[in-house]
N, C-alpha and C positions, 0 to 999 in steps of 0.2 A: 356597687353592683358590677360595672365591668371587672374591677380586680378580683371580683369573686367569680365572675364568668372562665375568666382568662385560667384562675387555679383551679379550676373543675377542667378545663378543657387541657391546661398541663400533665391535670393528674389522669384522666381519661387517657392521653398517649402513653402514658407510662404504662407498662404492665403488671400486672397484677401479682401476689405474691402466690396465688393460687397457682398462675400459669407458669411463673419462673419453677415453682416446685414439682409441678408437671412436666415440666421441659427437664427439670434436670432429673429426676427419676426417669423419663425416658431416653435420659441420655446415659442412667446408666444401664434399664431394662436393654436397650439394642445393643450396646456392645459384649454383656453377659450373654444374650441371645445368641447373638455372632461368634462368640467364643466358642460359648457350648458346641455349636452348630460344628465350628472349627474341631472341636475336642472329637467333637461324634466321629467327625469322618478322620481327622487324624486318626482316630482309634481304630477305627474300621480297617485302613488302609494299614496301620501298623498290626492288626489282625490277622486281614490277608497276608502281607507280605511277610509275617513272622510261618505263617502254615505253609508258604511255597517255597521257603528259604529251608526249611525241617525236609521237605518233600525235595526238594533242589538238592540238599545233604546227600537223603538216600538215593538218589540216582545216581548223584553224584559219586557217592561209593560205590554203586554195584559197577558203572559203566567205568570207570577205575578199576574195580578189581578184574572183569573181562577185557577190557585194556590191557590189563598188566600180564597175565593168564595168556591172552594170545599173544604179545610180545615174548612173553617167557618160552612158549611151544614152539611157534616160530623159532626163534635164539636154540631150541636144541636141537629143530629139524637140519635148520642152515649148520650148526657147529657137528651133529653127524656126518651130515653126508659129506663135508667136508676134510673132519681132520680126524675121522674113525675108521684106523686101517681095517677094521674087519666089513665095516661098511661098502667101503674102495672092494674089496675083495671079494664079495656077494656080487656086486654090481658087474664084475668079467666073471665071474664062476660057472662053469660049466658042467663039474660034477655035481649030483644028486644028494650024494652024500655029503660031499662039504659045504655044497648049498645049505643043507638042513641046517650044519651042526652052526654055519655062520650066524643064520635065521634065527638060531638059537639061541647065542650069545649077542646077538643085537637087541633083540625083545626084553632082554634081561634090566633092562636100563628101563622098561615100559611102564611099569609099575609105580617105580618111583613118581615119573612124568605124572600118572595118573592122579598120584594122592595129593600131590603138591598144588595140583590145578582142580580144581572141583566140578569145573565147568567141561572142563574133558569130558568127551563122553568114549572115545578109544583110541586106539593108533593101528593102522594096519600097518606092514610087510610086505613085500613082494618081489619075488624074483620068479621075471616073466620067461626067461630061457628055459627054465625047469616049472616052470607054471606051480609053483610054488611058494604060500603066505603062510603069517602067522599074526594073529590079530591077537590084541590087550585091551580091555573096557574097563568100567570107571568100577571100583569095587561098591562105591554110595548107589547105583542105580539099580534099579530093584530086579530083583530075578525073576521074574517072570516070564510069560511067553512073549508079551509085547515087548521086552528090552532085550528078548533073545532073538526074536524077529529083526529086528533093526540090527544089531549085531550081524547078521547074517546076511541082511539087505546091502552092509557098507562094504563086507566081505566080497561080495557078488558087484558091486558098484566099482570097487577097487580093481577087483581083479577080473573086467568083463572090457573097461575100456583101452582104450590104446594110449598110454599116459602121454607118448610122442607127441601125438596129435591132438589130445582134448584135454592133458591132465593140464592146469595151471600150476606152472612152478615159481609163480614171481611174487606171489602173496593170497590171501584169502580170499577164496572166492565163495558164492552162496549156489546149492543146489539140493535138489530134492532126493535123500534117500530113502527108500519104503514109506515113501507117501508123505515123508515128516522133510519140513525142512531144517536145511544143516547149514553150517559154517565149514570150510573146507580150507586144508591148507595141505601142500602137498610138498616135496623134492622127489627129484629124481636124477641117476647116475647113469645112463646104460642102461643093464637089466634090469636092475634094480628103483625101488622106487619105495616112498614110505609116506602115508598118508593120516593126517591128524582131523577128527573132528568133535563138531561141537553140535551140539544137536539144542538148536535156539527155539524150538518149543517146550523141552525140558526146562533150558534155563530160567526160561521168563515165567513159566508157569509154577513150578517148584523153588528157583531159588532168589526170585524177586520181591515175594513176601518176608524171605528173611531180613531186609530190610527197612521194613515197616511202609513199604509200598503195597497199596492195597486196591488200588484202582485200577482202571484201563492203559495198558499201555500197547503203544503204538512205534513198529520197530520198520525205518526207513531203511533200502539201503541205494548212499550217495555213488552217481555215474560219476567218472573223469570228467564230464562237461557239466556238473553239477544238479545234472540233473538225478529227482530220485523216485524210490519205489514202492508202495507199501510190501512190506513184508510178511509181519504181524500185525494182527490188530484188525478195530472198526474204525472206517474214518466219521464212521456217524455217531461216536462220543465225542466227535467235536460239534455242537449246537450252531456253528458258525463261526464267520472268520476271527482270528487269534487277532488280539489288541495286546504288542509286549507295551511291559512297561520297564521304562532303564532299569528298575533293577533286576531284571532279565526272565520273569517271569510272564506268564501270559494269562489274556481275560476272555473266555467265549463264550457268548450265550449270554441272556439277562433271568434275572428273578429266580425260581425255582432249577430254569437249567442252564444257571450258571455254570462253570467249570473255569478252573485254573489248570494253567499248563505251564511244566517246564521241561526243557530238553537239555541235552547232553549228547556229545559224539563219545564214539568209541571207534576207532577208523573208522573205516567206508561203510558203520552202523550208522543211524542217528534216532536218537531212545526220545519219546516221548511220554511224558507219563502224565495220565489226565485223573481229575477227582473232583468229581461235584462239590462246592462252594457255595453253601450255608449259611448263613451269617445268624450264629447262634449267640455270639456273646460279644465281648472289647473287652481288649484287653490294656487296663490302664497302667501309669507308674504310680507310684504312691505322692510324690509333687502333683502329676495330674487329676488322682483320685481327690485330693485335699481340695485342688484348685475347684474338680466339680462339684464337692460339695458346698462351701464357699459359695458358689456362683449360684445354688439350687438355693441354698437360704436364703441368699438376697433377694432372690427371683418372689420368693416363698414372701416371705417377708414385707414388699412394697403395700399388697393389698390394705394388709393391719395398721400398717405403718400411714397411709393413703386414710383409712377409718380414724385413725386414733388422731390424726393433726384436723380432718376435717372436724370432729367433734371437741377438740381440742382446742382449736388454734384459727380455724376460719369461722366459726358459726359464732364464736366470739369474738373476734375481730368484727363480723357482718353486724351485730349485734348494736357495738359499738361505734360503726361508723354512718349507722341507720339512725342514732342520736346527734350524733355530730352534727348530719342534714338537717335534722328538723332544728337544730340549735343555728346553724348556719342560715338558715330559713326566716327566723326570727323568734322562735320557742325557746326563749330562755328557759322559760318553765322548767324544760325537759332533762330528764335525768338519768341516768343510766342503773337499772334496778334490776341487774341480769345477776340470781347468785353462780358467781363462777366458782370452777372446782379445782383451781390450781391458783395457789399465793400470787404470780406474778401477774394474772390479768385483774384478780382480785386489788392489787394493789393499784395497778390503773386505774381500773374504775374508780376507786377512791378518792385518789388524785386528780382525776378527770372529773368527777363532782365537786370534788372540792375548788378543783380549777374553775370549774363555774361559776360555783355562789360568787368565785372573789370576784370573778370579770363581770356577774350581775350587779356586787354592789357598788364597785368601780366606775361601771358604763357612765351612769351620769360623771361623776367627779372628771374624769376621762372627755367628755363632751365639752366640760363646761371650758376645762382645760386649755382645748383646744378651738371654741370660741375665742377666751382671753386673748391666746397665741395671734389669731386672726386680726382681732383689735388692735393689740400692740403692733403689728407690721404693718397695719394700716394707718397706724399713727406716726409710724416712723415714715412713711412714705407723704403723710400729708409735712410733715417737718422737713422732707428733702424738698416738698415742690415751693414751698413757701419763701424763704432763701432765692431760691434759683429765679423767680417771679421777681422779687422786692430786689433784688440788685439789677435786673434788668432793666426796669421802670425808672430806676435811678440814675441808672445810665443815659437812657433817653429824656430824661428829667436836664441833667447835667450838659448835654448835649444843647436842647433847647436853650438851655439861661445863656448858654456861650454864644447864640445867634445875637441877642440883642433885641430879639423881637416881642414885643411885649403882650399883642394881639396874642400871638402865639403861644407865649408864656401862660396864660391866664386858660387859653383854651388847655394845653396841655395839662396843666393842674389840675382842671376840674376833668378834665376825663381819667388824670391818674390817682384824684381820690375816690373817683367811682372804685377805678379797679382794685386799688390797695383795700378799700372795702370790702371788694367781694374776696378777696384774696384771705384778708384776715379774720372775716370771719368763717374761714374753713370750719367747722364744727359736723359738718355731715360728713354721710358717706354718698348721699343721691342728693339731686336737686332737679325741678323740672327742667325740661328739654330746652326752652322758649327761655328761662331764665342763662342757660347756658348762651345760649345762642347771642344773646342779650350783649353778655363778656365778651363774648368774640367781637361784636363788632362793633363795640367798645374801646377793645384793646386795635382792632385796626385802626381806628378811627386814629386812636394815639400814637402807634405805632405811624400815621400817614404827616402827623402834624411838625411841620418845617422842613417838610426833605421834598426833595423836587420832584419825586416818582412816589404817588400816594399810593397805597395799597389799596387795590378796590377788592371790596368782600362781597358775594353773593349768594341769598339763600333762598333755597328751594324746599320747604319743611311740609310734610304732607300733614290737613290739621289736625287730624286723628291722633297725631305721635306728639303736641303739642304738650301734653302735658308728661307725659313718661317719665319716669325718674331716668337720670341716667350720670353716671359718677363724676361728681366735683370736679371743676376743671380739669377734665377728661380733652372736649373737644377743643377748648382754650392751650392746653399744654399744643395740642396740633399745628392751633393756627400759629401759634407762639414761635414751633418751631420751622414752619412758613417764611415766616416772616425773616425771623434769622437766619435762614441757610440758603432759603431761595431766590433773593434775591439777584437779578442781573440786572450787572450794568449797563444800564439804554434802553431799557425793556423793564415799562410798567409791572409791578406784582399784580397777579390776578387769583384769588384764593375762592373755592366754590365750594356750601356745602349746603350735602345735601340728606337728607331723612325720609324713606319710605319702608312702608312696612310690604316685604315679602312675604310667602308661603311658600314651605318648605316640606320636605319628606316626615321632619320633626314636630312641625306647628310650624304659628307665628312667631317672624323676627322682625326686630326694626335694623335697618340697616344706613347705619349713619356715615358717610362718605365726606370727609375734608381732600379738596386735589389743590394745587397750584399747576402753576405756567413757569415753575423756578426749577433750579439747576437740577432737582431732579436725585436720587439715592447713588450711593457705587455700588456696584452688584455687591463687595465685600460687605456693605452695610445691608444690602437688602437680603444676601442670605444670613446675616447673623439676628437681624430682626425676625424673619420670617421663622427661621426657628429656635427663635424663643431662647438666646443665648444670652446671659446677663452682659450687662455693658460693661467696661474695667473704668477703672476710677480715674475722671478725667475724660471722660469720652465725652461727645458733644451731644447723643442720642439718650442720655441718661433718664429724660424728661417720656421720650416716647416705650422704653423702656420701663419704663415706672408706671404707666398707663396700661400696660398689659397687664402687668402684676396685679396693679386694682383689679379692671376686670377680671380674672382668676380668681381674685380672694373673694367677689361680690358673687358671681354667676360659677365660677365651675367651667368643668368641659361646656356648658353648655351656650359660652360665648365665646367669641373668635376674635382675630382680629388680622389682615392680612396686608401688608407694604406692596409695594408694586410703581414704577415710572408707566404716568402717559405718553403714550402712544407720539403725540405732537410736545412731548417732553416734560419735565414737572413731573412731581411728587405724587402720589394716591393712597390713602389711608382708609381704608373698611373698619368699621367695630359692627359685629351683628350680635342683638340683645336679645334674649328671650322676651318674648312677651304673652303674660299668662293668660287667661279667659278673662281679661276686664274690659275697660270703655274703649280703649285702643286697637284691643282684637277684633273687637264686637263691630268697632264701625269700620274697622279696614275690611271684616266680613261682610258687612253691608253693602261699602262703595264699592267691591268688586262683583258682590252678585247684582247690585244697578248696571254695572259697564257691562256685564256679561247679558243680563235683559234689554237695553241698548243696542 
């Protein structure tokens, strides 16, 4: 029973195969889970950032090609007024007439400028001595009255200020002509002066789309002290502050008014271009698209997988281990008559029934077995004590006859054919208490005859326990070994024993106690005794040794036995006996419910 406790309570820590197959599906459910989760927003974000890198491109071009366009305007304004003699010569000219014809072959080069730059919207002329221009516009921009107004506006804007004083000659400046704002780039010589612009409402409106930008843009333009302006634009398609992200792109707004933004310079411009961000789709690779599919079946999958081993593989195992119990219970009977629907449990069962009938017809043969086994080691133990007795007695036999004493002689004989008596006819495994007790101090007696320090034996036996069986020279091997070891020299032996019956947590025990007043165990000896170590061949404890082993093979766990030195020195030896509901229980029940009535 407890070995069967103890393998229930092993297999109860162990975990279950339910639970290992749970644990490990959810150990692949969360990382799938995780993945996915990973995959979604990797996808998201490689999403985004592929639509602002496309968006990032075309601005990237346009704010390039107006780059390049004013760089280029600029490069003809500065390389004119510089190394074009007829330029030089406008700029002192004083006649009317060679004013014109200069004006004329200057302009001449206008056209070109025009077509090359698209973003041009004209160039004016001017020679302010003779108060006389000549303007060139873009030939792309449309004829009508509003691009002839503006024309006319830059006309009158050029030729109204005092370039000395307010024209900017050192690079691009931004100002309003006829209501529209312009980009301005000017030189000037003297009289002379020549003025380029750009008219950045046209641009961004007309030729921004041509880049597959389609949303709000928003045109800065940067101070020398960094500071800047809006130019163009609402700053209220931005939903909030811009979150960039390293790869140079921006996040503003959440949910419906989201917006991505990315910017670009173009000199002292800075281009903004914003576009609502939707999150309509992901975009995968095809290694990832495989991966999520993969990871969607497994996902898919556990459920079925989860049903088909529960009806498969647990309900039959449960099945099966719900037999076991009742067979481990004591139901041989019982038999496993589950039809299974897969060969390998089928075959179990089979095996597991058939394993039964054998262990049912076995059981006995198996008992009886192990009876026999009990027998023979308790016959071998009675064959070790018998030996180790009879030469001892001989000894003190041989001792005697060498005194010369013949009183002596005669008395030892007849006490040591008492004992070779009781000795040989060991034939039991039990003998009453009282007859044990008998031996002992029988064998002190013997053991006291011719030596100058007699052993005195003293017993204390409760009557109740008088008749008890209790194992064949059990407490004689004790005194036995008393007498041999404890011995000191100048100090009488004193050997005491004694028998009462306790109550205990378990029932009743009789508790049989041998002490002396002799030299007492070595703790080496008293821990190898106390648990239960076999002696090695040749030891001197072989005897007390051999007493535990009966006990064990008689009672079971359910007898003890425990060594120990008293306190004032000398030897202490316990055996505690079960003792069942008979005459012994019954009156040790008695005489304590009298003392307790008392």
């Amino acid at each position: 029973m407890p070995d069967g406790r103890a393998a229930r309570g092993a297999s109860a820590r162990r975990p279950s195969l339910k639970r290992q197959l749970l644990v490990m599906f959810l150990c692949v459910i969360i990382p799938v889970s995780v993945l996915l989760s990973l995959l979604l927003v990797s996808a998201a974000d490689y999403s985004r950032s592929r639509l602002a890198h496309t968006s990032a491109s075309g601005l990237q071009m346009f704010a390039s090609t107006l780059e390049r366009q004013m760089l280029s305007v600029e490069s003809y304004l500065v390389n004119l007024s510089l190394n074009d003699e007829t330029f030089r010569t406008l700029s002192a000219e004083n006649s009317r007439t060679r004013c014109y014809l200069d004006i004329c072959a200057v302009a001449q080069s206008f056209p070109a400028l025009l077509a090359a730059n698209d973003t041009l919207m004209g160039l004016v002329l001017v020679n302010s001595a003779n108060g006389m221009y000549r303007g060139r516009y873009s030939a792309a921009a449309p004829s009508d009255g509003a691009a002839l107004e503006l024309n006319l506006a830059l006309e009158g804007y050029v030729t109204r200020i005092d370039f000395a004083r307010y024209l900017d000659t050192e690079g691009w400046y931004i100002d309003r002509v006829g209501g529209r704002l312009c980009l301005l780039r000017s030189v000037a010589a003297q009289k002379a002066s020549i003025t380029a612009a750009i008219d950045l409402q046209a641009v961004f409106e007309e030729l921004l789309p041509g880049y597959g930008l389609e949303g709000e843009t928003l045109v800065y333009a940067r101070g020398a002290d960094g500071s800047r302006r809006l130019l163009l634009g609402d700053e209220a398609a931005l939903p909030g502050a811009v979150r960039w992200h390293p790869e140079g792109y921006g996040v503003a707004g959440h949910g419906n008014k989201a917006r991505l933004v990315v910017r670009r310079a173009a000199q002292m411009l800075e281009l903004y271009y914003v576009f609502p961000y939707q999150h309509r789709g992901l975009a995968f690779g095809s290694y990832e698209m495989l991966l999520i599919l993969a990871s969607v079946f497994v996902v898919t999958a556990i459920p079925f997988l989860l049903a088909y081993m529960r009806q498969e593989i647990f309900r039959p195992m449960g099945l099966l281990v719900r037999t076991m119990n009742r067979i481990s219970s004591g139901e041989l009977s019982a038999r496993s008559d589950v039809d299974y629907r897969n060969a390998e449990f089928t075959q179990v069962n089979e095996t597991f029934n058939h394993m039964i009938d054998q262990i049912t017809r076995l059981k006995i043969d198996q008992y009886e077995k192990e009876l026999e086994a009990r027998r023979n080691e308790m016959t071998a133990l009675k064959l070790q004590i018998r030996p180790h007795f009879i030469l001892n007695c001989l000894k003190s036999v041989y001792g005697m006859v060498q005194t010369g004493s013949r009183q002596d002689a005669q008395t030892l004989i007849l006490l040591l054919s008492r004992h070779l008596r009781y000795i040989l006819s060991f034939t039991t495994n039990t003998i009453p208490l009282h007859s044990e007790v008998e031996q002992c101090c029988n064998y002190a007696e013997l053991s006291s005859v011719g030596q100058p320090d007699p052993v005195e034996l003293r017993c204390e036996v409760d009557r109740e326990l008088g008749g008890i069986p209790v194992p064949q020279v059990s407490l004689l091997t004790l005194v036995e070994n008393s007498i041999k070891h404890g011995r000191v020299i100048g100090r009488p032996l004193s050997i005491d024993i004694a028998a009462r019956v306790l109550k205990t947590e378990e029932g009743w025990v009789a508790n049989l106690t041998v002490s002396d007043n002799g030299a007492g165990f070595s703790p080496g000896q008293l821990a190898r005794l106390n648990r239960g170590l076999p002696e090695e061949e040749g030891s001197s404890h072989v005897g007390l040794h051999n007493v535990v082993r009966r006990l064990q093979l008689l009672y079971g766990p359910q007898a003890a036995v425990a060594f120990a030195n008293r306190s004032g020195g000398g030897a202490r030896v316990e055996m505690f006996l079960p003792l069942d509901d008979g005459p012994a229980a019954r009156d040790a029940k008695a005489a304590n419910e009298k003392e307790d009535a008392q």
